[in-house]
N, C-alpha and C positions, 0 to 999 in steps of 0.2 A: 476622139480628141478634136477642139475646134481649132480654129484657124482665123487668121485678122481680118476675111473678108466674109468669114460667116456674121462679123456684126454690121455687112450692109442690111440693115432689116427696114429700110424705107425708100421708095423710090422718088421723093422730091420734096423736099424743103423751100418751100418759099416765102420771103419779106417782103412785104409791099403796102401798098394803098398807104401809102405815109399821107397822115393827116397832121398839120402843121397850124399851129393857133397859135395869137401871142405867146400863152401862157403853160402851153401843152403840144407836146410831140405825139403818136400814137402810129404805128405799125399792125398790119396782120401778119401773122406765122399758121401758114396754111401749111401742112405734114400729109403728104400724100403715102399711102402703104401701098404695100406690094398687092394687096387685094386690092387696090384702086377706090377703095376709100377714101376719104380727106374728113381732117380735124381743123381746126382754126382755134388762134386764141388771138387776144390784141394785147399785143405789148404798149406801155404807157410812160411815160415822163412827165410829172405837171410841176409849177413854179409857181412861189409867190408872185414873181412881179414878169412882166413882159421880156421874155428874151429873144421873141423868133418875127421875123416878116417871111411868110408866104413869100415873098413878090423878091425875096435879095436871095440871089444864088448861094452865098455864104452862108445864110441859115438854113435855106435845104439842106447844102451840102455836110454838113456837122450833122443834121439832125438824122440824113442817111447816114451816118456814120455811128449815132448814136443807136440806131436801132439795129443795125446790124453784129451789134457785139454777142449779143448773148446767144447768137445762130455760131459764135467761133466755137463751141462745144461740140460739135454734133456732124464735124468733118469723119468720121470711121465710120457713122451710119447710114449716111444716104449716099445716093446714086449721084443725084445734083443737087446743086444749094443754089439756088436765084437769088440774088440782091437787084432790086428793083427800085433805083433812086438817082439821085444823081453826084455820079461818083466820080473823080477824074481818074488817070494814071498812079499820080502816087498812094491815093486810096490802094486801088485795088490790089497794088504789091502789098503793100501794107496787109492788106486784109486776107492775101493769098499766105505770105509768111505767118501772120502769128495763125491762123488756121494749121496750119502743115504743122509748126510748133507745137499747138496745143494738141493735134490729133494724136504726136509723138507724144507727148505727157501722158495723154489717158492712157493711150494703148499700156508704157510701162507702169504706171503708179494706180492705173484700177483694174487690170486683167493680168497684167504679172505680178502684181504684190496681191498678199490678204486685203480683199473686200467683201465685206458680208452681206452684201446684198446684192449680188451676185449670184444665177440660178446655176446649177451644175447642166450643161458641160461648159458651159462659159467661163467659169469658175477657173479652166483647165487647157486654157487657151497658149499656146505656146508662142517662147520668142521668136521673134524671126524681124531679119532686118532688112531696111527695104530704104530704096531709092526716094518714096515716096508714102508717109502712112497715111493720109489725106485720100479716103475713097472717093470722094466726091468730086463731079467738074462742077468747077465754079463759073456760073451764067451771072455776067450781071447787064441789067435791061435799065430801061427809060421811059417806061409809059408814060409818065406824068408830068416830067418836067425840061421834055424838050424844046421848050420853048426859054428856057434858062441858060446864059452862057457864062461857066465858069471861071473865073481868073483868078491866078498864081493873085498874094497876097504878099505887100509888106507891111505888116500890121506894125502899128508903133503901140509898144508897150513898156511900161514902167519895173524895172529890175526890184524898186523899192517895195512892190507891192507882190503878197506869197499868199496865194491860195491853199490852205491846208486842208486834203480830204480825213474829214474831221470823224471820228467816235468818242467813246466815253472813257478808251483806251489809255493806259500811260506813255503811248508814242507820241499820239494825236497831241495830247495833255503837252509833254514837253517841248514838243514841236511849237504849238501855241505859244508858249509862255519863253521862247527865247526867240522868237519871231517878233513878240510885241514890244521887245527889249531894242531891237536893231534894226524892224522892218514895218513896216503895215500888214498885219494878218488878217487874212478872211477866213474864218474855219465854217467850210460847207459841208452839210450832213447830208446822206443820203440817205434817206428814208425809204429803205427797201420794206414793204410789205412784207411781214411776216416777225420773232420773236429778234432777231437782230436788232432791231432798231431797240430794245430794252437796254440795253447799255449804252445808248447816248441820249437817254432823256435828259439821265440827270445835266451833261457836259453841255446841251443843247440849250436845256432851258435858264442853266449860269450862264452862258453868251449870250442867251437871246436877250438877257437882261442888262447885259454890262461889256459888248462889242457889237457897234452898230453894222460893222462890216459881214455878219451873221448870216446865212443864206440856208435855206432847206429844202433844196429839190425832194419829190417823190417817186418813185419807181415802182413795178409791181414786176421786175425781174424774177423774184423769187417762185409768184405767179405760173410763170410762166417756164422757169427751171423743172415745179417742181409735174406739172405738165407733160412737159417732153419727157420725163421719166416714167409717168405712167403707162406712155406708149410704147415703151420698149421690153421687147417679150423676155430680156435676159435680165430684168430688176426683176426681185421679187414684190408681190401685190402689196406687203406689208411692209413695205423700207419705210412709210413714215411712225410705225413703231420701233424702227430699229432703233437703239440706243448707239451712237456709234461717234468717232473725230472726226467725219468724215463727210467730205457728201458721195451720193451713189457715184457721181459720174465728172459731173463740171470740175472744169480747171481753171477757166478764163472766164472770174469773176472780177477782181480788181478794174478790169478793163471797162465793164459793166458801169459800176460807181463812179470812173473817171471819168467818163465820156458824159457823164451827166452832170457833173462839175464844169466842165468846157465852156460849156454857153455861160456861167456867170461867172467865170475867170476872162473867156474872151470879151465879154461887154464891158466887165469891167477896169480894161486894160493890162490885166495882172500877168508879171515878167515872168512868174515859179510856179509849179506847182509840187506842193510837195507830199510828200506818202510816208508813213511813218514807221519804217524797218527798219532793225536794227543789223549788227554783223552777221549773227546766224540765219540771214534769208537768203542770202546768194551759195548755192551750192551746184555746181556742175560734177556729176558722176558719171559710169556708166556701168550699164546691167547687161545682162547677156552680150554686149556688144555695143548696145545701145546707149547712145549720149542722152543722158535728159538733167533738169534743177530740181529733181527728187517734188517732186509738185509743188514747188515755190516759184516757179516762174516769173510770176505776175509778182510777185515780191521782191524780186531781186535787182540785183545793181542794171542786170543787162535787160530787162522791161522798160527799165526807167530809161536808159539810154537812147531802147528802139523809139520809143515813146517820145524820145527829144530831136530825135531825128527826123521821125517824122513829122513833129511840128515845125520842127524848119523848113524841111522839103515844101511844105504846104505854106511858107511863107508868115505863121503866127507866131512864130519867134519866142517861141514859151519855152524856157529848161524845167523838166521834171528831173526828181531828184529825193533823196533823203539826206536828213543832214545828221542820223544815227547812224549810220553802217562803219563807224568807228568804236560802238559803243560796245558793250554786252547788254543783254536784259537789266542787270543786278544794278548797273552804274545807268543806266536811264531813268531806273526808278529811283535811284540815288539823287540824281540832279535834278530828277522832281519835287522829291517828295524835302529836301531840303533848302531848294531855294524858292520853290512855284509851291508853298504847302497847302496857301488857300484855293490851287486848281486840283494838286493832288487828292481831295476829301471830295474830287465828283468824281473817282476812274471808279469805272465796272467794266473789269475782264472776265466776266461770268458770263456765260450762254444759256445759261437755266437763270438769269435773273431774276426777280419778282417785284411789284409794285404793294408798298405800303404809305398811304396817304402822304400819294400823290407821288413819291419819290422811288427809284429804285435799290434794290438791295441785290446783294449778290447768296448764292444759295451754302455758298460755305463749304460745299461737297465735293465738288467736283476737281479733276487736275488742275482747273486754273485758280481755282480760288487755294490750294492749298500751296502752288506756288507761290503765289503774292503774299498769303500770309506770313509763308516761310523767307520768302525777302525782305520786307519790313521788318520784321524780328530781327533778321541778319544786321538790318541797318539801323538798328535801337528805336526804329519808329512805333506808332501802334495803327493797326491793322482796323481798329475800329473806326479811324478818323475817316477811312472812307467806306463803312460799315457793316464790316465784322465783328459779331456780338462775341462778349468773352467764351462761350462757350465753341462758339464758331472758333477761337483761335484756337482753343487749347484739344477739339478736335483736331483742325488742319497740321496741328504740328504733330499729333500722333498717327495722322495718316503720313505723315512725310519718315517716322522711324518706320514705316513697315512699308513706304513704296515709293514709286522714284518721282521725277517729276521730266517733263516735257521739254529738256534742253539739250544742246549737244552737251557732247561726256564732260568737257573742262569746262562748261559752264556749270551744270549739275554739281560736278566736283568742289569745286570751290564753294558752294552754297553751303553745302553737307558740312564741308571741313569748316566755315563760318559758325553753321550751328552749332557742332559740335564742340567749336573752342571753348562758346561762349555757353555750354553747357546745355541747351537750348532745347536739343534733341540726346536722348542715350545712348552709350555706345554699346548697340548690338552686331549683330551679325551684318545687319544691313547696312545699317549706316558705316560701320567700319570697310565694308568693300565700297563704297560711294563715296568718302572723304577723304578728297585729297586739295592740299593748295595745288592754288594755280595763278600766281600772282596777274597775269596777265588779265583776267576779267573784269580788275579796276583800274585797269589803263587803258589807255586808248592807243587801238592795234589798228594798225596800216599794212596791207601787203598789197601789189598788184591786182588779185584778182577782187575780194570780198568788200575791202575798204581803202579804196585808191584816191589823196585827194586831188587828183585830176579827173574823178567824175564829177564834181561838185565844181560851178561857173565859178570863175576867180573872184566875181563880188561877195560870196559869201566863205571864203575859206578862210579870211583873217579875221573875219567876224566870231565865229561860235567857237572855234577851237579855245584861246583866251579862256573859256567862260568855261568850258569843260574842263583846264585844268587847273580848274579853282577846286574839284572835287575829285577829279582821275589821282592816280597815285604814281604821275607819270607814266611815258609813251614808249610804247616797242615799235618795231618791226618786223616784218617775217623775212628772212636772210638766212639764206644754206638750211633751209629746212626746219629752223628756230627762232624763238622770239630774241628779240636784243635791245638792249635798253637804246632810247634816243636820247642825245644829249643836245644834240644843237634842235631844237626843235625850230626857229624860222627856216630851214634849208628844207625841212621835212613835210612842213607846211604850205612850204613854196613848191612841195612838188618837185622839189630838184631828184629826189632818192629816186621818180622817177620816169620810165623811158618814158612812157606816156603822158604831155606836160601839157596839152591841148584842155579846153573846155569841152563836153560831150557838144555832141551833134555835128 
């Protein structure tokens, strides 16, 4: 049976040779083995327009920061990890914590849970809880740019201006379209090489044409993920035929996309940056003993927080944040698809997308598409406007009487008991054990931990709430263990309900 430090299988991870252009960032990832081998790959960043000077320690310093995100995966397998750029102090706590973090997610959510691509004995790797799961000593060096002197920053930036990291998604979608209502949006894609980027062509190429604030960084992170996976002796050789929800190994991907967003939110003075989760992405549990956010991390309330912390520590003044983690799934796509209808008819939540003259389409198949269809149906919408053909629907809802769909239990619930009312789906065996109300998933739920609005800066909590319950069906709370209707809602909005009344960071 294996053990957590049988997955040290590389003896040195190294970032470096940062090469810095206007218009393009570039890193090597040199991977040394225990046979004393070395692999290389170069990781990349490129931009429409100029964001970097060589010669200003601020663009170094981001663009070190930018390149070392996608090495926070790979803390359980090496000896040592070099970052080799120019980093201060708060960096490198920064980079020390979410490492440690993330090396605790994998270890529980891809060696103690089913993952199938996974070689046996690894497969069978036992818990065990530790002071520290982070095998690696973290080296960080300066070969290049000691000639650079870093200074704390008070960056002045504009609170009215909200950088949205942008997909083809219905968070992205609603985010955009109640940002453009109360704020100045810039929705920035990232263009990660590889089938991701298929679901926000279509959202990409409707901004590109009709908000000039529209930004399209490039990345080949994916590249280089899927790279470091081929060198590790406990994936198996075939994981990119695997069929699976998962990836082999990474957990600290979000972080990836943001950091690439940075340079054209920093240039262009913007006060927010926002990410588009809803209530069910903040989850703290624990497994054997072990605390972990069920591999939501990077999604959740408390990312977005560390995340705002430390831009202020570093003096850029920028709150990250979501401004759903009140909502449910069922009610985001409610308040999209009802008031935003002409941005609703570009979301593609499909992973198997496909391209038909010129535009993308979603495959119809798969858990996600048969959820969306089964939402819109719920919400008297049709499923085609953003383009599911009728056969596509009347499939998806017959996958949906025979199998379940990808939500916590009262959100799933309520769906079922939705279709079911309205006749939608049959009542079998299945559906009858899946259908239950839940009033609470068209309201908007506030507790302490999941959806607090003291994580959200005080300039925008009297803004979007308003506008939400023009379609929520009224507000709970979570108090002694249960939901409770809210009546005074400004006291609730204000934060008063509670202890925590602070802005994050």
């Amino acid at each position: 049976m294996s053990v957590i430090r049988d997955l040290v299988v590389f003896k040195k991870l190294t970032v470096s040779q940062i090469l810095i252009e206007p218009k393009r960032v570039k890193a090597i990832y040199t991977l040394q083995k225990n046979d004393q081998t070395e692999v290389s790959n170069e990781l990349i960043y490129s931009y429409d327009n100029p964001y970097f000077d060589k010669k200003n320690p601020k663009d170094v310093n981001l663009a070190s920061m930018m390149v070392a995100q996608v090495a926070l995966n790979y803390g359980l397998f090496c000896e040592i990890i070099e970052f080799d750029g120019l980093y201060d102090e708060v960096d490198r706590r920064f980079l020390t914590a979410m490492m440690e973090n993330t090396s605790r997610e994998i270890f529980v959510n891809k060696f103690l849970f089913k993952n199938e691509f996974l070689k046996p004995p690894f497969d069978q790797i036992q818990p065990q809880q530790m002071k520290r799961y982070t095998a690696a000593e973290l080296v960080f060096s300066n070969s290049q740019f000691g000639h650079l002197k870093l200074e704390k920053e008070n960056a002045q930036i504009d609170l009215d201006q909200y950088a949205i990291l942008s997909s083809g998604g219905k968070d992205s979608l609603l985010t955009y379209g109640l940002i453009k209502e109360i704020g100045v949006p810039h929705p920035i894609f990232v263009n990660e090489s590889g089938r991701h980027w298929f679901t926000a062509i279509n959202s990409y190429q409707h901004f590109k044409e009709t908000e000039p604030n529209t930004a399209k960084p490039w990345c080949n992170s994916d590249r280089i993920f899927n790279w470091m996976v081929r060198q590790m002796p406990f994936i198996k050789e075939n994981f990119q035929n695997i069929r699976a929800d998962i990836y082999p190994i990474r957990l600290w991907t979000v972080a990836v996309f943001l950091f690439g967003v940075l340079p054209v939110a920093r240039k262009r003075g913007v006060g927010n940056i926002l990410i588009g989760n809803e209530y069910d992405c903040t989850l703290k549990t624990i497994h054997e003993g072990i605390l972990h956010y069920n591999a939501l991390y990077d999604q959740s309330k408390y990312f977005d927080n560390a995340l705002t912390r430390y831009y202020q520590r570093k003096g850029w003044n920028i709150f990250q944040y979501s401004i759903l983690r009140s909502l449910s799934e069922l009610l985001i796509l409610k308040v999209l698809v009802k008031r935003y209808p002409d941005l609703q008819r570009h979301q593609v939540s499909c992973h198997a997308a496909h391209q038909e003259e010129g535009r993308m389409y979603p495959c119809g198949k798969c858990e996600k598409c048969r959820r969306i269809i089964g939402m819109l149906k719920a919400l008297d919408e049709d499923p085609g406007r953003c383009g599911y053909q009728e056969g596509q629907i009347t499939q998806g809802l017959q996958a949906l009487s025979q199998k379940s769909v990808k939500q916590i239990g009262s959100d799933a619930a309520h769906l079922y008991h939705i279709l079911t009312e309205k006749s939608l789906l049959p009542l079998n065996e299945h559906t009858k054990r899946l259908a239950r109300q839940h009033p609470q998933i068209m309201q908007l739920r506030f507790d302490k931990e999941r959806s607090n609005p003291a994580d959200l800066p005080p300039h925008i909590r009297e803004k979007i709430f308003p506008i939400y319950l023009q379609y929520a069906n009224g507000m709970v709370k979570m108090k002694d263990h249960r939901w409770q209707e809210v009546e005074d809602g400004e006291s609730l909005l204000g934060a008063e309900y509670f202890l925590n009344k602070q802005a994050p960071g």
